[in-house]
N, C-alpha and C positions, 0 to 999 in steps of 0.2 A: 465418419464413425460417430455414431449418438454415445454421451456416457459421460463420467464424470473424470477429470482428470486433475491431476494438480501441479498447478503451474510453479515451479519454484528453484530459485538461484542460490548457490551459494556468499554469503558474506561474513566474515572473520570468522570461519570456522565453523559456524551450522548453516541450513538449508531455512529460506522463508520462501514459503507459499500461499497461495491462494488457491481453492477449488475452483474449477470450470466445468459448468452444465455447458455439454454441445447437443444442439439440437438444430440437425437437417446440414450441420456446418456450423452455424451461430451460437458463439459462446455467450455465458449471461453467469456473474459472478452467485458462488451458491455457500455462501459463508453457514459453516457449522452454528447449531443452536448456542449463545454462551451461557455460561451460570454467571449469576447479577458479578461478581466479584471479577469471572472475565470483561465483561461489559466496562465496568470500571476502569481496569487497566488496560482495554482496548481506548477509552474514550480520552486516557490521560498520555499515553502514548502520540494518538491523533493529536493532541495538543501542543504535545513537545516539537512535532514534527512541523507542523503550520508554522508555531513560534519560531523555529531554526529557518523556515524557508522565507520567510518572514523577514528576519532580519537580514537574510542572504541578500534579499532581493533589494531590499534597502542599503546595503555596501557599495553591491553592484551600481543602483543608480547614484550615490554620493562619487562612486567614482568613475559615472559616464561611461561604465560598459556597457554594450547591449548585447543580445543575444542573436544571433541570427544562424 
């Protein structure tokens, strides 16, 4: 089915999502226009998050986990 859907989980109590163009089957992500100030807090959020997975991944190898 062609169309837009939105893909989304719940976590501590609200719903996050993502929109999905499908076309033919093949989804291809179709993020809403933002106003500059979502931009912002979309671009500082991405940051926090790199940073946190970041230092994850840094624990992990200080303590010879791996991932598999």
């Amino acid at each position: 089915m062609d169309g837009v859907i939105e893909l989304a989980a719940p976590w501590r109590g609200d719903w996050y999502g993502i929109p999905l163009r499908f076309t033919s089957g093949t989804p291809t992500v179709c993020m809403p226009p933002l106003a500059p100030a979502e931009s912002v807090q979309l671009q500082t959020a991405a940051a926090k998050l790199r940073t946190a997975y970041e230092q994850t991944a840094v624990r992990t190898a200080l303590r010879g986990d791996t991932f598999r």
